[in-house]
N, C-alpha and C positions, 0 to 999 in steps of 0.2 A: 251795153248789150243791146241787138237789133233785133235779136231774133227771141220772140216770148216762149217761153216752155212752160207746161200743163201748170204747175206751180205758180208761174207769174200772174196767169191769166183767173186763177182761183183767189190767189189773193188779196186782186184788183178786183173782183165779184164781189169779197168779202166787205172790203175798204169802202164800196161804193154803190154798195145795195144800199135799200128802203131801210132793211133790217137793221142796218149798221147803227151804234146808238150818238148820230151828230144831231137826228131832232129834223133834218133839212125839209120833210114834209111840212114842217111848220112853217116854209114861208113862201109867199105867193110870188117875190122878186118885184112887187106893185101889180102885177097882175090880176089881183082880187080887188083892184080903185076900178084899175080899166074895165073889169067886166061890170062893176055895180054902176059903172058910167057909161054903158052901152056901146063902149068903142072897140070890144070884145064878144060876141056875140054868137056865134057860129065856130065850127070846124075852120074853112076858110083863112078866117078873121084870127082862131087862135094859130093857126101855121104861119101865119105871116108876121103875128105877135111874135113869135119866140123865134123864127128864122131870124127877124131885124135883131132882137136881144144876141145873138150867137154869132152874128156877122158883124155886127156894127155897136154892139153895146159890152155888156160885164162879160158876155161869152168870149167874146175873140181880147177882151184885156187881161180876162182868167187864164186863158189857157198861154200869154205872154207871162204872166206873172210863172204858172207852176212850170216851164219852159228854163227861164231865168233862175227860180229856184233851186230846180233841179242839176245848174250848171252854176251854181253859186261857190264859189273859191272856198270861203270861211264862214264862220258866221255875223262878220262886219259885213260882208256882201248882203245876204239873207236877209240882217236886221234890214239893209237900205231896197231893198226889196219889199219887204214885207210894208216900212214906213211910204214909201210905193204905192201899195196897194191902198193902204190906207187912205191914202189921198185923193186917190181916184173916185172914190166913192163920192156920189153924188147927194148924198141925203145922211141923213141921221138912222134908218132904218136900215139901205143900205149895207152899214158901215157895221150896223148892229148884227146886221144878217153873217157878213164873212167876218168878223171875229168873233161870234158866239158858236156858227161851226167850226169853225179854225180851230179854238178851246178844246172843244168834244172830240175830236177827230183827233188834236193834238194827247190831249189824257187819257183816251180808249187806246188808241194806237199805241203812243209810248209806253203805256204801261204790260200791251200783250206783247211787243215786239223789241220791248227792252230800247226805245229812240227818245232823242231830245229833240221834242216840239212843243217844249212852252210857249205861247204869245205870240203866236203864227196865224195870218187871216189864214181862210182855208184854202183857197188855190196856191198857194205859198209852204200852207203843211203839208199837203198831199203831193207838191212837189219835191218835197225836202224828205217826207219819207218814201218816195220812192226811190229815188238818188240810195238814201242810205240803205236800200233791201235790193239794189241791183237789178230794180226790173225797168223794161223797155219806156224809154221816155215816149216815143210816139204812142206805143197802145197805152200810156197809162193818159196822156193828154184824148187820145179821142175816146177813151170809157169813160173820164172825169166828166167832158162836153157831153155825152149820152145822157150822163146822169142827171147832168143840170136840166138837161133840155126834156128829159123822160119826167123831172117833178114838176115843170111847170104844166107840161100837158097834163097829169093826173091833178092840178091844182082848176085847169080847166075841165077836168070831168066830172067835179063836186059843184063845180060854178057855174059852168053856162046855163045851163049842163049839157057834158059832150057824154056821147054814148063810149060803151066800153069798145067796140068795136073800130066807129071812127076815130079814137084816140090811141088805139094801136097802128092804125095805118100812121094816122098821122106820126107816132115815133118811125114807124119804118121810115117814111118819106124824108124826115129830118136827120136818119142816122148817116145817109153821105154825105150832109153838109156841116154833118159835127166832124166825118174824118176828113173833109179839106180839110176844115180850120185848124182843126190839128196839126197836120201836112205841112200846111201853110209858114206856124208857128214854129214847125223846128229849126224854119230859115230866118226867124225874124227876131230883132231884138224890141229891147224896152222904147226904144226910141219910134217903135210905131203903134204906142198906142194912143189910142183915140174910142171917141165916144160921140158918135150922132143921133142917139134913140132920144131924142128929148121928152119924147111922147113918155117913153117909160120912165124916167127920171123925174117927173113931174108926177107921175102916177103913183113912186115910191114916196114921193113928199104929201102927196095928199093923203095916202091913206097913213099918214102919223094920226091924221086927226079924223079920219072914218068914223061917224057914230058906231055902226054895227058890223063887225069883221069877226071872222073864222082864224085867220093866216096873222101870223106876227109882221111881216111885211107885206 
């Protein structure tokens, strides 16, 4: 289905609010290393932070993964999808971050919408039940990317600290480069994923051992 109706677009609200109970405010994605290490700092500094994450890191792998999910044959496909994702994951925290929302997302969801999402990272669950509620794989791919890209700036408005105001712009500014990637994603397969943020992959390993943190990652 390509074309969303009032329904789809409510559901995906639902699935991928603040509100929803996966916990995802809890994790900074290493973004609370980078700012306790000053290489975050500013408005600026955080758009350019999470643009790279959504272009070239777990953003544009995520939104290959729930892409691939959502067009997964069985669920031998899925599982080698999901162990995919898993791999990808650069760190311990990571890895801890998309299967502990993956879980929440997967036991909330199934349980209200009657779906089998046991053991699912979460861009992998959110793929797998959108597929099975029939709603538009492009709009659920560039609201999933909003959403990611919408927690890390509010992770920035607690930490730099960013004002309420420049952290809305900033989501406006970033919301047409969550629907490329999206865009992007409905033509690509697994075979283009890749990871050049090393800044942030080092950032989610240091802060395993951060003395004093907010954010589970």
């Amino acid at each position: 289905m390509d074309t969303p109706i009032n329904a789809d677009i409510l559901t995906l609200t639902q699935w991928l609010s603040p509100a929803y109970p996966v916990g995802g405010f809890a994790y900074s994605h290493g973004l609370e290393a980078a700012i306790e290490q000053g290489r975050v700092a500013g408005a600026d500094q955080t758009g350019d932070w999470v643009a790279t994450v959504l272009q070239h890191g777990s953003g544009w792998n995520d939104a290959l993964f729930l892409v691939a999910a959502y067009d997964a044959a069985d669920r031998a496909a899925l599982t080698r999808i999901d162990t995919t994702a898993r791999a990808m994951c650069a760190g311990s925290e990571r890895l801890m971050e998309t299967d502990l929302l993956g879980r929440a997302f997967g036991f909330v969801t199934g349980d209200i919408w009657g779906l089998d999402l046991q053991r699912l990272t979460y861009s992998v669950a959110v793929g797998r039940a959108a597929r099975m509620q029939n709603l538009p794989r492009l709009l659920v791919t560039q609201m999933f990317l909003q959403a990611f890209m919408s927690n890390l700036v509010a992770c920035a408005t607690r930490l730099v600290p960013l004002g309420q105001t420049d952290a809305q712009r900033l989501i406006r500014d970033l919301t047409p480069l969550c629907a490329d990637i999206a865009e992007t994603a409905q033509q690509t397969g697994l075979s283009e994923l890749s990871s050049t943020t090393f800044m942030t992959d080092i950032a989610t390993m240091q802060h395993e051992t951060q003395y004093s943190r907010i954010f589970r990652t």
